[in-house]
N, CA, C and O of each residue as an XYZ file, in Angstrom:
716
protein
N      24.794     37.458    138.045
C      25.919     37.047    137.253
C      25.563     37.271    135.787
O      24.430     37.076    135.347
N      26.721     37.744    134.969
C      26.432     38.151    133.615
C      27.664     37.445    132.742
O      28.856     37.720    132.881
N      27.162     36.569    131.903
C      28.141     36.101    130.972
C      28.131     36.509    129.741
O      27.061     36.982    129.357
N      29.284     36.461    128.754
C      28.754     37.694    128.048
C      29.638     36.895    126.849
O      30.801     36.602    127.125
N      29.115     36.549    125.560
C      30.239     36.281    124.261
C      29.469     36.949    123.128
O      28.342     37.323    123.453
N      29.856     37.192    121.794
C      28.791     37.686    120.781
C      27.900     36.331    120.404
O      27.021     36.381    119.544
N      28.120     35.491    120.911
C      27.201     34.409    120.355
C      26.383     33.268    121.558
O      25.738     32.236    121.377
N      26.735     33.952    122.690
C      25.822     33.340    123.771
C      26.192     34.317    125.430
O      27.250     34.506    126.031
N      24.843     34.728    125.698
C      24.638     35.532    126.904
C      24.370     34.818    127.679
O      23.653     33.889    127.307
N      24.757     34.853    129.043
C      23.808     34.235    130.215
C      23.396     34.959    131.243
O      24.326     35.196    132.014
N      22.392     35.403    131.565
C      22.375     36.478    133.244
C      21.562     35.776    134.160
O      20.470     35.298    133.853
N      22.080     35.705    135.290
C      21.437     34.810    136.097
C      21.201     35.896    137.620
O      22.237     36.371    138.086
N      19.885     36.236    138.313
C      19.682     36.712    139.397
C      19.860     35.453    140.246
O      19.623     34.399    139.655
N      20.301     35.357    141.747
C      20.085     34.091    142.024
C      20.206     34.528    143.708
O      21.217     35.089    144.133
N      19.244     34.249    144.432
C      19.173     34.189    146.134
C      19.391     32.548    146.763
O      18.788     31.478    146.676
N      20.222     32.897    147.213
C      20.287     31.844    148.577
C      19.489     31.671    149.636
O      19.790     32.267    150.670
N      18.609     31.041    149.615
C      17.802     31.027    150.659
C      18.292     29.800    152.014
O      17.570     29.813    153.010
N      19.462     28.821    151.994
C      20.059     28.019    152.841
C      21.798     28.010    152.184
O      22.387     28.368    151.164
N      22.067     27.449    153.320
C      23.545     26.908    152.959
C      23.576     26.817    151.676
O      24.076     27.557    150.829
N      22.828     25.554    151.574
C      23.297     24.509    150.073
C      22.399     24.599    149.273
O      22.443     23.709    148.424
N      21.075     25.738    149.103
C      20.095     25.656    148.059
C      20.270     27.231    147.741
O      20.752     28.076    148.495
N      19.585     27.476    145.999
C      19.555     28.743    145.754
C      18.909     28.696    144.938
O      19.055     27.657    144.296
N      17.849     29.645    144.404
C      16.683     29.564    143.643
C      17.247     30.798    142.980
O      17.640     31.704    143.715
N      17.339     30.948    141.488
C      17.708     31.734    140.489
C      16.584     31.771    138.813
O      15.979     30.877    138.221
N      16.742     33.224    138.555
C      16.253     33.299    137.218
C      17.362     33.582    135.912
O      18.495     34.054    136.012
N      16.872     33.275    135.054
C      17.721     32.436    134.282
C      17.686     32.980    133.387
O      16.490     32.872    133.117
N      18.384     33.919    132.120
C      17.907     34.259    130.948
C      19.003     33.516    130.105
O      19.865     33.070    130.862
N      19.278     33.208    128.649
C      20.508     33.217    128.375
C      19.702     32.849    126.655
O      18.812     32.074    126.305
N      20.424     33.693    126.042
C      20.648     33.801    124.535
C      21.410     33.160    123.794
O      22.534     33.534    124.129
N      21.535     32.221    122.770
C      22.398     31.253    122.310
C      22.385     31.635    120.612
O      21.356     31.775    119.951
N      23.103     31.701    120.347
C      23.255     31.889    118.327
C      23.433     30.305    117.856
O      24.398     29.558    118.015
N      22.349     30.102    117.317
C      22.564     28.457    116.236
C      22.760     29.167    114.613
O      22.556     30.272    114.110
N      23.150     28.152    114.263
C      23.263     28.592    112.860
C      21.768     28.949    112.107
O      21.700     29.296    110.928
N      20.947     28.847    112.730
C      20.038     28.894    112.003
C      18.716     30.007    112.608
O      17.528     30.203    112.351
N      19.997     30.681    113.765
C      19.204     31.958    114.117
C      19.228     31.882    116.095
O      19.594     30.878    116.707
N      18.899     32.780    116.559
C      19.254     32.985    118.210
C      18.034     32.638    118.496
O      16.941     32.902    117.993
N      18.597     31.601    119.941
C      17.840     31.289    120.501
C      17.624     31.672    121.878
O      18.627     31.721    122.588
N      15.951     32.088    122.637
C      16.269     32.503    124.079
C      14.907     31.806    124.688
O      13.743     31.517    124.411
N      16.402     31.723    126.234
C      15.636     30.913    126.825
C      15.316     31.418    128.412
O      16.210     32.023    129.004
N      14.124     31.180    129.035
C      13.900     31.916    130.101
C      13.699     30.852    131.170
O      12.965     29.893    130.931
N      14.188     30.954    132.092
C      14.146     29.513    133.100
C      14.271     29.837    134.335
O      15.164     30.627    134.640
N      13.372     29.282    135.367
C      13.376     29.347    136.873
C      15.019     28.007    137.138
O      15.535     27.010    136.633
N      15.147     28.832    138.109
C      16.192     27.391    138.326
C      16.719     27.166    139.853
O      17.075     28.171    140.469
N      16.786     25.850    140.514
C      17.397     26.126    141.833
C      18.704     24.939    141.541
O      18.942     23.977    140.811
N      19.265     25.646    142.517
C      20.892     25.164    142.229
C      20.909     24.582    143.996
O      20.251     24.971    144.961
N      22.008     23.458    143.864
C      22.225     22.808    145.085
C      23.823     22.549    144.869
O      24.536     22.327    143.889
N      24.038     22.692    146.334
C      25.927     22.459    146.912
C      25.764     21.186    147.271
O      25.308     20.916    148.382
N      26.154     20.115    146.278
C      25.981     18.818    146.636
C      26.821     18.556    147.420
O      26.618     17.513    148.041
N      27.939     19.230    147.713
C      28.849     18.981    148.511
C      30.522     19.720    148.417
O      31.236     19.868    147.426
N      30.696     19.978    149.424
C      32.230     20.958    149.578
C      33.141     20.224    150.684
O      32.797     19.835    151.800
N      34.547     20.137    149.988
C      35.580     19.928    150.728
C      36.018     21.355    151.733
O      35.785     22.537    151.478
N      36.506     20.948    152.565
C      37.230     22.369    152.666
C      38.435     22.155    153.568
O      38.372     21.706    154.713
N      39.547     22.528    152.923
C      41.076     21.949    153.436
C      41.749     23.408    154.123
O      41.059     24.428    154.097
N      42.962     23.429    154.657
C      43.559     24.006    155.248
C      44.087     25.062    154.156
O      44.393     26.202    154.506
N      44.173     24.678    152.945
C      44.548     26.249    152.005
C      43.660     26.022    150.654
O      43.844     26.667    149.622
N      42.647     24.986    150.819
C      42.203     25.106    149.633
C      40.443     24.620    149.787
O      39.814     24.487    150.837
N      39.956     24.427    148.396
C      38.619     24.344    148.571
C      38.402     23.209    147.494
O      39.371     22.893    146.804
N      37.236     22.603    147.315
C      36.335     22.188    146.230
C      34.921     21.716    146.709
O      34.500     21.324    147.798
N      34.165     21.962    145.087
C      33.067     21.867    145.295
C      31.937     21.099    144.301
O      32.195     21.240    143.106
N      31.065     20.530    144.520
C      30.196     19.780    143.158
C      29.127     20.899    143.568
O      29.134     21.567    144.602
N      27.954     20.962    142.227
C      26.912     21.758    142.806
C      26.300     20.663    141.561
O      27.014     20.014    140.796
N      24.833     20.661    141.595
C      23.862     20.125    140.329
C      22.782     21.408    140.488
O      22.504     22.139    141.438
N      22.342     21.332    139.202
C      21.349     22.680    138.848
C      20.109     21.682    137.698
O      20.201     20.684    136.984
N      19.102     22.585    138.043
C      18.045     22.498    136.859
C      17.142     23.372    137.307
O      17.004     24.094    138.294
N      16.506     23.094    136.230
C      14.806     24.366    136.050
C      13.945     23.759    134.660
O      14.296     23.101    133.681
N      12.669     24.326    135.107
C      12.090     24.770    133.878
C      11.160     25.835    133.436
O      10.313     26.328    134.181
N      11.321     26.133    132.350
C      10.672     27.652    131.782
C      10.247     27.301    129.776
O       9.644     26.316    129.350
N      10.618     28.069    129.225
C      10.349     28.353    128.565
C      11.251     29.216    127.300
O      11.790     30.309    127.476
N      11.257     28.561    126.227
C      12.371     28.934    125.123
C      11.371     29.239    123.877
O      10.302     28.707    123.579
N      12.217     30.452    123.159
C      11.638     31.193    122.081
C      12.413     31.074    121.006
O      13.609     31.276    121.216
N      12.041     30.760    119.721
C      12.819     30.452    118.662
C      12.297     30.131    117.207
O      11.422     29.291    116.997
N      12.817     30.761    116.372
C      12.298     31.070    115.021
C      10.276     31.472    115.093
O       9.315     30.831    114.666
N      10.363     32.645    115.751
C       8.531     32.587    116.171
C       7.913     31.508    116.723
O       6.853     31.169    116.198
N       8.280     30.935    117.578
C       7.690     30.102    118.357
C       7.930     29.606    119.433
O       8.959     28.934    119.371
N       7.276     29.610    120.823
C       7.110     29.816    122.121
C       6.935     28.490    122.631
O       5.761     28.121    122.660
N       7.878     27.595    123.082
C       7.475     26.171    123.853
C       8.028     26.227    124.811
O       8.449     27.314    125.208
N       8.261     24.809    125.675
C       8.953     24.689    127.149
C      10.303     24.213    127.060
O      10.644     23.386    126.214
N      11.063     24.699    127.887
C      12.814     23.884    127.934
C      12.677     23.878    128.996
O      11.951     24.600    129.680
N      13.601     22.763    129.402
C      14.096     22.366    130.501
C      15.382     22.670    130.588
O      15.928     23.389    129.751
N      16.244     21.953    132.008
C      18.050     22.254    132.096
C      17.917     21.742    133.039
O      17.036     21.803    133.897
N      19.347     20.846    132.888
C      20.054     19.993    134.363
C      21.502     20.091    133.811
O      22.060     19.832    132.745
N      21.854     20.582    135.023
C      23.942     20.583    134.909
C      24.385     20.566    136.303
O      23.903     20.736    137.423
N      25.489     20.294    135.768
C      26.684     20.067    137.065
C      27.790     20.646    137.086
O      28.545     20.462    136.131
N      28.094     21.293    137.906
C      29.653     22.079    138.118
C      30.749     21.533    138.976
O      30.177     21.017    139.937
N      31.763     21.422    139.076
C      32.321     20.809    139.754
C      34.249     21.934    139.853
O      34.901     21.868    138.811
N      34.758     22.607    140.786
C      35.368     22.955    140.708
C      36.732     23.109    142.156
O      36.252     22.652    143.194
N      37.681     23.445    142.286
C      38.731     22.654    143.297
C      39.481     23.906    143.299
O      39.973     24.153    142.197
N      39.725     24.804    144.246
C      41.058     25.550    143.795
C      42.107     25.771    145.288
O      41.954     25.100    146.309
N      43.064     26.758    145.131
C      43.453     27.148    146.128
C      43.946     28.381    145.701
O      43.531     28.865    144.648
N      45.038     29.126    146.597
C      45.412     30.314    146.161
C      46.086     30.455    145.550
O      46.578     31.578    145.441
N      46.445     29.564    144.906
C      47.278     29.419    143.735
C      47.016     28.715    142.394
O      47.723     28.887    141.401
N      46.155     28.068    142.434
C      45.915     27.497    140.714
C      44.481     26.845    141.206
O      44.289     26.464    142.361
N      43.560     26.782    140.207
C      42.275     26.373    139.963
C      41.954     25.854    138.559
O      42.375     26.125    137.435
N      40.990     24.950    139.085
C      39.973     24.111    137.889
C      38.877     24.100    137.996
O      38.581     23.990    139.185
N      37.741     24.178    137.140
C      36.351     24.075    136.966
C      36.270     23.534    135.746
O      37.071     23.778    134.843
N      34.942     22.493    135.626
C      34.552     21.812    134.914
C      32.976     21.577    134.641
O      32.303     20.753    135.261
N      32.524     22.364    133.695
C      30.657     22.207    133.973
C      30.072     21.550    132.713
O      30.716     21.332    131.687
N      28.966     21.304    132.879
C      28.290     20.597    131.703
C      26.514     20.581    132.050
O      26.003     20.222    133.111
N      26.020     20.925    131.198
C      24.574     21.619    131.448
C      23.912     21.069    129.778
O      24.491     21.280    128.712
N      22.877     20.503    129.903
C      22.129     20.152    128.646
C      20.583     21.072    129.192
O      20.098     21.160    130.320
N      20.164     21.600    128.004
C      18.738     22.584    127.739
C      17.970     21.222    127.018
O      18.541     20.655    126.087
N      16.815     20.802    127.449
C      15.938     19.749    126.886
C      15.170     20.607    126.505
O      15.059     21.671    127.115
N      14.470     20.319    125.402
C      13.767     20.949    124.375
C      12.832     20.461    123.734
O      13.240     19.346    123.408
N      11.182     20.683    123.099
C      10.334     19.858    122.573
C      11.004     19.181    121.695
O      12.139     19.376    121.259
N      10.090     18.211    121.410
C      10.626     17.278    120.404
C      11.335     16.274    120.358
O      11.304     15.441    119.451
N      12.353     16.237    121.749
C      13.418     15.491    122.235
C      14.425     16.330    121.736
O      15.354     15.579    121.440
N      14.796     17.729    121.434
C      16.013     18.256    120.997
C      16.928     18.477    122.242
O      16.383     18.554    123.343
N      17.794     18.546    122.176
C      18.417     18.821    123.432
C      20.394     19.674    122.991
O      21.265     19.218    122.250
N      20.400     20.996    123.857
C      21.417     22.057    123.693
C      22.451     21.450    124.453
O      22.183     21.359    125.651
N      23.556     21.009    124.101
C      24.560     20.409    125.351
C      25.571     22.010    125.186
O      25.687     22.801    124.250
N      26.181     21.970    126.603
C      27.044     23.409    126.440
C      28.252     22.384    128.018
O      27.769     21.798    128.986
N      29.449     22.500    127.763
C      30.823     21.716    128.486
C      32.030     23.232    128.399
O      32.475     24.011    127.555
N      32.129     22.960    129.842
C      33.542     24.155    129.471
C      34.207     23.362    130.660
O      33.757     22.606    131.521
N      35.777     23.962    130.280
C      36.587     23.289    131.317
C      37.576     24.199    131.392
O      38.158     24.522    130.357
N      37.896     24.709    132.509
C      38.794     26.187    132.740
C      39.859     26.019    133.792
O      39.469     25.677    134.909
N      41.036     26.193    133.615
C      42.611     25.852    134.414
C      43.161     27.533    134.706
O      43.277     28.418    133.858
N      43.359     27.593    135.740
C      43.761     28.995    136.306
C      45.071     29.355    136.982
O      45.582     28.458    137.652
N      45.618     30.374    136.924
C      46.558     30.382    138.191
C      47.001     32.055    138.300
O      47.276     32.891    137.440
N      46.931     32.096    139.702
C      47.272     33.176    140.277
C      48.558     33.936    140.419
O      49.249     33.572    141.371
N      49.041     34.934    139.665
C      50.022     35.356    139.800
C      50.920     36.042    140.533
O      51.985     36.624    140.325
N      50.091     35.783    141.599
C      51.003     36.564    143.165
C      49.689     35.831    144.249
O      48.489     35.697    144.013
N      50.091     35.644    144.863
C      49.083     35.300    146.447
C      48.373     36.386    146.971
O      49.145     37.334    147.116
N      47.065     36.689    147.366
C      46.324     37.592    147.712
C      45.790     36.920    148.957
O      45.744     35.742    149.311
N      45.280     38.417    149.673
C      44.484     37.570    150.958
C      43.173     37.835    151.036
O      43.022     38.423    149.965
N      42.146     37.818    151.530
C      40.782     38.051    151.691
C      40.259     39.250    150.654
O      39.427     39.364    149.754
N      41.166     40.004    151.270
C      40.452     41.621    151.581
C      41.372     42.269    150.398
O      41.430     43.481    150.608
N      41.982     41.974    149.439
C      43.013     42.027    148.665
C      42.464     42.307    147.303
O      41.241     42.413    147.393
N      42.887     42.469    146.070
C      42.343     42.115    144.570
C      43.239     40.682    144.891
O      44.238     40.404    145.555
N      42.437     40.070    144.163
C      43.010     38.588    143.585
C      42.777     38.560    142.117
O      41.715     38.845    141.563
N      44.034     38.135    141.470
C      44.128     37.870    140.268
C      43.989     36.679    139.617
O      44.159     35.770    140.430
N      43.704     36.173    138.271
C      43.830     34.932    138.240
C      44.122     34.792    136.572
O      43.268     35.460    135.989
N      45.046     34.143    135.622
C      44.945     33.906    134.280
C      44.430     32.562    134.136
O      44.961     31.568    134.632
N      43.280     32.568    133.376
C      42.550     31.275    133.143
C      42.650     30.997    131.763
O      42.639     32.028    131.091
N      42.759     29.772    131.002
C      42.559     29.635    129.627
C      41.113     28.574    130.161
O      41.064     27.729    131.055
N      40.198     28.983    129.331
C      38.939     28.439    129.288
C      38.364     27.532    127.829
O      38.316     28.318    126.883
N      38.056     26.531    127.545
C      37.692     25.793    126.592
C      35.946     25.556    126.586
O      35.094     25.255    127.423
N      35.965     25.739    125.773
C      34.210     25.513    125.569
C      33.845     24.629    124.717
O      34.518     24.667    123.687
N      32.868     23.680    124.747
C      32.107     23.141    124.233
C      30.855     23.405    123.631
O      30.053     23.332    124.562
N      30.125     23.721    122.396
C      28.820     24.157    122.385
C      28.811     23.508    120.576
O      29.207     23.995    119.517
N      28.184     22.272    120.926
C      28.413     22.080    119.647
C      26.791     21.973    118.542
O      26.689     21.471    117.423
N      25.843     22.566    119.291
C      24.955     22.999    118.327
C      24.688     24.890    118.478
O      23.648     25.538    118.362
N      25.914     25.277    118.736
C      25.696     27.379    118.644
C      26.663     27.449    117.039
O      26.828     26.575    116.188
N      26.951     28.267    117.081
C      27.574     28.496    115.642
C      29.331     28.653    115.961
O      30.078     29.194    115.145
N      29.714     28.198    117.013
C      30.733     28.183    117.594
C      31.118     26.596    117.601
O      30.128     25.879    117.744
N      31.606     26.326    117.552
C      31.593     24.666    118.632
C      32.610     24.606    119.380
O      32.540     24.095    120.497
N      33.584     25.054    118.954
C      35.291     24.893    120.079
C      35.789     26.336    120.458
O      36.452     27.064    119.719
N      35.345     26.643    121.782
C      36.063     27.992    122.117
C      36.889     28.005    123.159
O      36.671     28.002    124.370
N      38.083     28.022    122.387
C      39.320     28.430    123.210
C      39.681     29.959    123.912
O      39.968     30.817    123.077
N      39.692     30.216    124.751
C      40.185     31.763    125.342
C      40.540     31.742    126.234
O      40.018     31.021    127.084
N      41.999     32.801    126.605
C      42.589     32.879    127.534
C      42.366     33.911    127.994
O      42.146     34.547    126.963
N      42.183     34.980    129.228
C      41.264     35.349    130.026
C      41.706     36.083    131.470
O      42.415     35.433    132.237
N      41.496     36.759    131.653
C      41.898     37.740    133.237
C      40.999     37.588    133.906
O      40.041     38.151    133.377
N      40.606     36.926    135.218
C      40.075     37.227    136.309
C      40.333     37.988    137.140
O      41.511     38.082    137.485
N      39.379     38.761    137.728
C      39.986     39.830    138.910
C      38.568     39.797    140.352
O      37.349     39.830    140.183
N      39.192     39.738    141.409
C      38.127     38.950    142.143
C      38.220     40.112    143.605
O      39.178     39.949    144.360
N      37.499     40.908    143.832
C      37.654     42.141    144.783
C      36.709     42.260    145.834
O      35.689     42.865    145.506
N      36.768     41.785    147.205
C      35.678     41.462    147.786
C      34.522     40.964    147.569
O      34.617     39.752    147.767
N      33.505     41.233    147.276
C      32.227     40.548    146.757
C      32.085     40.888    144.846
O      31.055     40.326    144.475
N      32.631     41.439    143.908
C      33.138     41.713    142.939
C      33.527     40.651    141.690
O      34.752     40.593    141.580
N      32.987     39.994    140.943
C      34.350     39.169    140.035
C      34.100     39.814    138.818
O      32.959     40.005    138.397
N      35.390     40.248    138.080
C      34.722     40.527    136.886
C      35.721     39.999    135.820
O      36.877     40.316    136.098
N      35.590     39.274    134.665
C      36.620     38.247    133.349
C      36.295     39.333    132.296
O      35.297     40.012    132.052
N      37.335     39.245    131.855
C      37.647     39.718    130.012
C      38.529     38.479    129.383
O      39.126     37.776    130.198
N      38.611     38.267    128.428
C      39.256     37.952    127.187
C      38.951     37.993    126.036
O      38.082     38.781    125.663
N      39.756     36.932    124.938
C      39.385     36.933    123.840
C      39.802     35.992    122.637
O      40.795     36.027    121.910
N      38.817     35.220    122.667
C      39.226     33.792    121.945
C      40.310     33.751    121.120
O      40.801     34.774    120.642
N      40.850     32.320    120.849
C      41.823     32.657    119.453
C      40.962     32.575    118.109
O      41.654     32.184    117.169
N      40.017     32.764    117.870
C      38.818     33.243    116.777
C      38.530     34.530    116.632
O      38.043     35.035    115.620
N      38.981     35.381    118.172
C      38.751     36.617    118.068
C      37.615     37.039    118.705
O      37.713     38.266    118.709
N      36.350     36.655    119.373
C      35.621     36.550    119.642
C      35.746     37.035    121.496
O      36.281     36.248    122.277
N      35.377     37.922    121.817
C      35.470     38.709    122.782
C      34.263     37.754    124.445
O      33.258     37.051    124.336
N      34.923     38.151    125.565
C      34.431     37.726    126.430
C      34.614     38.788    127.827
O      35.659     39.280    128.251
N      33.252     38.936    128.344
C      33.177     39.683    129.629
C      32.043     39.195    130.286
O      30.908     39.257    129.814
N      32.434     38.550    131.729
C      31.724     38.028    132.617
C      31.630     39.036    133.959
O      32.615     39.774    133.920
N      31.061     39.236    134.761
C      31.146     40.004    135.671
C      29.911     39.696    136.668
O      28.842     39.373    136.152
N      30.011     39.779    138.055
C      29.487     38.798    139.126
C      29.775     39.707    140.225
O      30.905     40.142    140.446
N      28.228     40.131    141.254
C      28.151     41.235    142.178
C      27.505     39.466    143.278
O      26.852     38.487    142.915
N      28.096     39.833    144.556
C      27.480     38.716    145.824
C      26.982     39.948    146.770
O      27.650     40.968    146.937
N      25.790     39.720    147.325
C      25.025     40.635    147.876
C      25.116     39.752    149.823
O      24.518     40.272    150.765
């Protein structure tokens, strides 16, 4: 998975090794005002739990790791714990995540997004599925703090790939291969 803004990257490799566990590597680049920060992190992610209804879905997952963050010449340890939590059906969706980076010193990166979707025609499996999402972000120590963008999903068998582009102007492309 590749997340992509001019002021914060995320790429994540990530295997499933059970149902509900997945062990992933972690890169992701962040712009503070006071210069980019990167951070490199082992991480395993867990399906704390899934509904699953007759036309629809939801799901909680919790994540953490730890590795190692680089910043203004200097090499220490970060940590990360977050939670995702998201509900949809074939017709409109929500996700809601929130992930803090712990950092020497006691510093700590909080990053919150909360994203409302809906599908503009019904698709089936094997179909393109479409989706218009407006996405809100939270990141209130990057050089950003409130990012609003509204957004195209397009979701093609194992495939997802997002564009938009904030109302700041600020460009977005996510894109996601399932093996």
């Amino acid at each position: 998975m590749i997340w992509n803004q001019p002021f914060l990257n995320d790429v994540l490799i990530t295997y499933s090794f059970a149902r509900q566990m997945a062990i992933a590597a972690r890169f992701q680049r962040m712009t503070l005002p006071t210069g980019d920060m990167y951070m490199y992190v082992p991480q395993l992610n867990f399906l704390v739990h899934r509904w699953n209804f007759d036309n629809a879905q939801a799901n909680i997952y919790a994540y953490g790791g730890f590795g190692a963050n680089h910043f203004a010449n200097n090499t220490s340890w970060s940590g990360l714990a977050g939670t995702e939590l998201d509900a949809e059906n074939r017709r409109l969706y929500i996700s809601g995540k929130f992930q803090t980076f712990f950092l020497k010193d006691n510093e700590q990166i909080y990053q919150s997004q909360l994203r409302v979707g809906v599908a503009p025609y019904l698709s089936e499996f094997d179909e393109l599925s479409s989706w218009f999402i407006l996405s809100v972000q939270h990141e209130p120590q990057l050089v950003r703090e409130w990012i609003i963008t509204p957004m195209a999903r397009f979701y093609y068998k194992n495939v997802l790939w997002e564009f938009g582009s904030s109302f700041k102007g600020d460009w977005m492309l996510n894109f996601m291969v399932h093996f």
